[in-house]
C-alpha positions in Angstrom: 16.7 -2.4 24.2 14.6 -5.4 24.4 14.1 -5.2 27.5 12.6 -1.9 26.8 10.9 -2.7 24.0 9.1 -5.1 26.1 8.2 -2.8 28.9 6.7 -0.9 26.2 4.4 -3.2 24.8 3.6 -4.2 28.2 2.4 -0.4 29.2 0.3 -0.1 26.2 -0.9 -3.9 27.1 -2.2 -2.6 30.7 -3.4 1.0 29.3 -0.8 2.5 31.8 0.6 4.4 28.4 -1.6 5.0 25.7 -1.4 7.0 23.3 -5.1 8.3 21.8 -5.2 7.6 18.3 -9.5 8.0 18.7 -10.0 11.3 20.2 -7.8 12.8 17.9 -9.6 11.2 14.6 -10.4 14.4 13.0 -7.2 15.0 12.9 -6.4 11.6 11.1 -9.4 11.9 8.9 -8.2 15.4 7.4 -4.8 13.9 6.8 -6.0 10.8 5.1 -8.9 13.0 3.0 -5.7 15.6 1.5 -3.1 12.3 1.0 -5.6 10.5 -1.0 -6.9 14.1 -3.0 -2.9 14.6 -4.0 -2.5 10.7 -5.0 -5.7 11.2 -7.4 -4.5 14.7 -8.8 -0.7 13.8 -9.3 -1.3 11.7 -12.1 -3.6 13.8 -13.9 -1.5 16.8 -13.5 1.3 14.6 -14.6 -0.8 12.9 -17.6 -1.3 9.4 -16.4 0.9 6.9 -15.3 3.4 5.5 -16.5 2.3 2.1 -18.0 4.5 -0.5 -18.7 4.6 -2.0 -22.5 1.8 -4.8 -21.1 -0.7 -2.0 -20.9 0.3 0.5 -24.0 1.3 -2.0 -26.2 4.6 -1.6 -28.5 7.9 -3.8 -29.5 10.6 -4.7 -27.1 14.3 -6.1 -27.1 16.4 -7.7 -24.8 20.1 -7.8 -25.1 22.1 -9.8 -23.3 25.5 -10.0 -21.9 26.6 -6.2 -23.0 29.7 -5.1 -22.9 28.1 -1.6 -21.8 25.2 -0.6 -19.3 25.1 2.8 -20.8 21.4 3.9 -22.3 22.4 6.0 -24.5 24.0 3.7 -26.7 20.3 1.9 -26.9 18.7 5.4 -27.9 20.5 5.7 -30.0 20.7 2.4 -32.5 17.0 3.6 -32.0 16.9 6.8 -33.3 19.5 5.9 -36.5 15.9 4.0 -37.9 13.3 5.7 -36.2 14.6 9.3 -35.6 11.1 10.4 -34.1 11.0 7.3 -31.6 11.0 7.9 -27.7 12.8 4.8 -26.3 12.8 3.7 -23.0 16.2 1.7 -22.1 16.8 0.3 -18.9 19.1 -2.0 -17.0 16.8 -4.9 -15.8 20.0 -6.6 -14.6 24.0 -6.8 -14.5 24.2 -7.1 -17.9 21.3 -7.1 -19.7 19.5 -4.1 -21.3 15.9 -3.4 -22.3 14.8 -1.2 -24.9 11.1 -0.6 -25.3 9.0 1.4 -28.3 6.1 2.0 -29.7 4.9 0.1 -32.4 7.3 -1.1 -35.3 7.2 -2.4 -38.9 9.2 -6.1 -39.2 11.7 -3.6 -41.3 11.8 -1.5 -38.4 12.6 -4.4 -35.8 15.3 -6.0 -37.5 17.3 -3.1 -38.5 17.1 -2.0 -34.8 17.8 -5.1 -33.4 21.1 -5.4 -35.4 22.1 -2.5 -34.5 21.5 -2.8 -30.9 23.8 -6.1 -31.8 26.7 -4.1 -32.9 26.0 -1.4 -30.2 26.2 -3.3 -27.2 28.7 -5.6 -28.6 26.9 -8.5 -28.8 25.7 -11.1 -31.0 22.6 -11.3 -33.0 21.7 -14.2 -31.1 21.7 -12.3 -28.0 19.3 -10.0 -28.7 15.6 -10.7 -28.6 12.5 -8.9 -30.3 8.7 -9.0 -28.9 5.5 -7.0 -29.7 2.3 -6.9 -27.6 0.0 -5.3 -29.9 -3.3 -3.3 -28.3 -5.3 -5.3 -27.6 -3.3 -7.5 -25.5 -3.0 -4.1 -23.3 -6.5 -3.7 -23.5 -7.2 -7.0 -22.4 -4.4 -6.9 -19.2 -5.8 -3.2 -18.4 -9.3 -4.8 -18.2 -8.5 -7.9 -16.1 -6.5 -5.6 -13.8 -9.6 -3.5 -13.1 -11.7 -7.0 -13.2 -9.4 -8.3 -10.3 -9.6 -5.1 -8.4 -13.4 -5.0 -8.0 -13.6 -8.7 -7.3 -10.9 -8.3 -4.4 -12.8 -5.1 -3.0 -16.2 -7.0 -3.8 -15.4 -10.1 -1.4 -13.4 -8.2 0.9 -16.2 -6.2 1.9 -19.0 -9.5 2.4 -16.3 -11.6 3.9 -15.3 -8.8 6.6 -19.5 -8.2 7.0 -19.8 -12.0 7.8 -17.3 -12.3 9.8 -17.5 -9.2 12.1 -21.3 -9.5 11.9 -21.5 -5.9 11.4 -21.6 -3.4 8.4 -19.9 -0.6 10.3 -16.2 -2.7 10.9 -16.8 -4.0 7.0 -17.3 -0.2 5.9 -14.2 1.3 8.4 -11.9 -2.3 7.0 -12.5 -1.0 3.6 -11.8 2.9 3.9 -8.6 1.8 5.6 -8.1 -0.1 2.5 -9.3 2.8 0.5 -6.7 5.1 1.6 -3.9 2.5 1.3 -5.0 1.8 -2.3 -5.2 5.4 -3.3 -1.8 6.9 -1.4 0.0 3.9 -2.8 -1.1 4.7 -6.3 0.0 8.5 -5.7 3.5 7.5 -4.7 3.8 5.1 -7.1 2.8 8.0 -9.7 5.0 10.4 -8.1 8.2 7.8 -8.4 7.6 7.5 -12.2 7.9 3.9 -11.6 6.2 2.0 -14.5 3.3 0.5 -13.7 3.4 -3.5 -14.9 1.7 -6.9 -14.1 3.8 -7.3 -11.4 3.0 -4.1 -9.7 -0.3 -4.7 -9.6 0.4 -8.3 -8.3 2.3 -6.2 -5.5 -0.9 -4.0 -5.2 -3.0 -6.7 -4.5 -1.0 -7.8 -2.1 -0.4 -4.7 0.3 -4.8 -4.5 0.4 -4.1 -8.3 1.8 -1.7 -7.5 4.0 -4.0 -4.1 5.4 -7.2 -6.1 5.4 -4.9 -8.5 7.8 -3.5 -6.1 10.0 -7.3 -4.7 10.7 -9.0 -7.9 11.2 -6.1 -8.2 14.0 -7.0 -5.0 15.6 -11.0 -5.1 15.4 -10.3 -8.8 16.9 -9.1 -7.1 19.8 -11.9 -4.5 19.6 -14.3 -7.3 19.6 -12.7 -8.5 22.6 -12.9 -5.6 24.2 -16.4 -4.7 23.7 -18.2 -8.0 24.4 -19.8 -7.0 27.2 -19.7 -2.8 26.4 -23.2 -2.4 27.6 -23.2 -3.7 31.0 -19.7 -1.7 31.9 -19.0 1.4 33.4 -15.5 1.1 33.4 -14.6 2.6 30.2 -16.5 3.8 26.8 -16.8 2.3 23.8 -14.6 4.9 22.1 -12.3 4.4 25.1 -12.2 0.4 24.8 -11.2 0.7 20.8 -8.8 3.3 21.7 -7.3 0.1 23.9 -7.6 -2.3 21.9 -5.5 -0.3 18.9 -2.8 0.4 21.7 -2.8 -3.1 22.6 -2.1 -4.4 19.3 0.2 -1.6 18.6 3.3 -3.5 19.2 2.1 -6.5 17.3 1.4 -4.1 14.5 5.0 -2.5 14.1 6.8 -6.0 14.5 4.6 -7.3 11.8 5.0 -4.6 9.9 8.9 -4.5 10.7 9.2 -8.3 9.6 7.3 -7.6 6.5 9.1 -4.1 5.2 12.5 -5.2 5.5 12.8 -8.1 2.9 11.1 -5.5 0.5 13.1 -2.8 1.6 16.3 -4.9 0.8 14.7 -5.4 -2.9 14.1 -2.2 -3.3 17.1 -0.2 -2.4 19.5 -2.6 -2.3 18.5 -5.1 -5.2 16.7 -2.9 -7.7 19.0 0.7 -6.3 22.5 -0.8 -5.7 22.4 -3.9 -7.9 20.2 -2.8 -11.0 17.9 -5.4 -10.5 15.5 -3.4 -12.6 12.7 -6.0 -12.9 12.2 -6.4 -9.1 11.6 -2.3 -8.6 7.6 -2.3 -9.5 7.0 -5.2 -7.1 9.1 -3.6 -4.4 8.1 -0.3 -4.2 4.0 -1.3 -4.4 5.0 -3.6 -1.4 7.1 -1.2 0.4 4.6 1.7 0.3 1.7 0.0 0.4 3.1 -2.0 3.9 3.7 0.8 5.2 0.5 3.0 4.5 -1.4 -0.4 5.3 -0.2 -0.1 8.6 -1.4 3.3 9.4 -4.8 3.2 7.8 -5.7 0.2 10.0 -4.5 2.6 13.3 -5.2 6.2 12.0 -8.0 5.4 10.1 -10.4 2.0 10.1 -10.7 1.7 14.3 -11.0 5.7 15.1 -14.0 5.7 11.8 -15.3 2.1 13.9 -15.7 4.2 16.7 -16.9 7.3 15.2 -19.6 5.7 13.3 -20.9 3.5 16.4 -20.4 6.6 18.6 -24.4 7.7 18.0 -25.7 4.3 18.9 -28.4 4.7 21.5 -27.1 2.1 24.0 -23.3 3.3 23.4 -24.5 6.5 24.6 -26.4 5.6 27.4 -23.1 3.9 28.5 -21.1 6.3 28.3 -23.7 8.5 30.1 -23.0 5.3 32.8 -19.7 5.7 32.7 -19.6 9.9 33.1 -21.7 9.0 36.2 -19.5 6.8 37.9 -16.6 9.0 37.3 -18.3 12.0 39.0 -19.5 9.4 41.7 -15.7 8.9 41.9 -14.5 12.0 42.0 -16.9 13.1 44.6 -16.0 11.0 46.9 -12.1 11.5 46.7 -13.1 14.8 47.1 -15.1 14.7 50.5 -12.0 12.1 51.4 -9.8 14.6 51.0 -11.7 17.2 52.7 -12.0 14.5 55.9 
């Protein structure tokens, strides 16, 4: 299978397979366009996300070393002193429960939080209370959006300086786009709540996309050094290349970087109930993935599309069309000989 695997990367190396992600960019483009238009409706159809108490604000309790993992038992020591309170109880870990709620009175917070002592079988001692009031979600939901802009800010200049070129900063960044925005639909669709962490994990897959493209429009630069003086193939031709050149590199690091998160997420946060690692997981997990794609399917086919009008690109191509015909000809009065 190596061997194969090889043999394959080799092909793609040479251009004796390719497979053409360029010519069929529409395609890609339409695909991208209704993935990201879902990921922005699903959570207003759904009414928002689902924020974690560091955004909403409320009171929280942790109780350790239960005798019992099930949530009802928390909604229910709850409900006994707040009988209109919607709970949220989870299992962040083999024996430790979470129960989160809006807003409480201190009256409030220690009558639940002895009975969630006698409910889970525990000690007071072993049961902890916290609120984050308002503003401190005000102030996290405003640093969040803070370090998003910043990110997308110096992203954009540092890919412009270092390709030279607005047109591989802009196609970089609607890669990034889409991974941002389909990520963000998914992670609406799971129900997942959305926390610090998750937006650490955010941050990171629009790292880990901006990497994989600068790897690919390396190549691309490669490969269209000298696009002006060659007839040998077209500029949309070379970057078609170039992204099946990389290909392999692309799905090995890709591979390498999914699995660890894949192990969090299903077997960690599913199998274990490792319930504090599943917001960082999944943003990793789907945003690897999409990251991925975006960088072939979408940034180098829109390089190519938005260079495609150039005046010198199309006089080389017009070169190229030439020499083909030239070539073709002359098989053809070959094979008439």
């Amino acid at each position: 299978m190596t061997t194969s695997f090889a043999k394959f990367g080799n092909e793609l190396y040479t251009g004796k397979r390719s497979y053409d992600f360029v010519a069929n960019k529409k395609i890609w483009f339409i695909i991208a366009a209704v993935a990201v238009a879902i990921s922005i409706l699903l959570p207003v159809v759904k009414g928002g996300y689902n924020l974690g108490i560091d955004f909403r604000g409320g009171s929280e309790f942790t109780v350790s070393n239960v005798k019992t993992t099930d949530s009802g038992v928390g909604e229910k020591a709850v409900h006994d002193v707040v009988p209109g309170a919607v709970p949220r109880v989870a299992n962040v870990a083999g024996n430790t429960m979470r129960i989160q709620t809006d807003k409480l009175s201190d009256d409030q917070t220690i009558k639940i939080k002895t009975d969630l002592a006698k409910a889970y079988g525990v000690t007071d001692n072993e049961v902890t209370s916290t609120f984050i009031g308002p503003t401190w979600g005000q102030d996290v939901t405003k640093q969040a959006l803070i370090g998003l802009a910043v990110f997308v800010g110096l992203a954009a200049l540092l890919m412009a300086l270092y390709f030279r070129t607005w047109k591989m900063s802009v196609s970089a960044l609607a890669g990034m786009l889409v991974t941002m925005f389909t990520t963000a639909g998914v992670y609406s669709l799971s129900d997942f709540e959305v926390t610090p962490s998750a937006i650490i994990g955010f941050l990171t897959v629009l790292s880990y996309s901006l990497y994989d493209t600068v790897v690919v429009f390396d190549k691309i630069r490669e490969n269209t050094s000298d696009i002006t003086t060659s007839s040998r193939r077209t500029f949309a031709e070379e970057v078609n290349l170039a992204v099946n050149q990389t290909l392999v590199r692309s799905i090995n690091t890709m591979m390498v970087a999914v699995l660890p998160v894949a192990a969090i997420l299903f077997i960690g946060a599913g199998l274990l109930g490792a319930g504090t690692l599943r917001d960082l997981s999944l943003a990793l997990f789907v945003g690897i993935l999409i990251g991925t794609a975006a960088t072939i399917f979408i940034a180098a086919p829109l390089y190519a599309w938005l260079r495609q009008s150039e005046p010198q690109l199309q006089k080389q191509a017009k070169k190229v069309a030439n020499r083909r015909s030239a070539a073709a000809a002359s098989d053809s009065e070959a094979a008439t000989v």
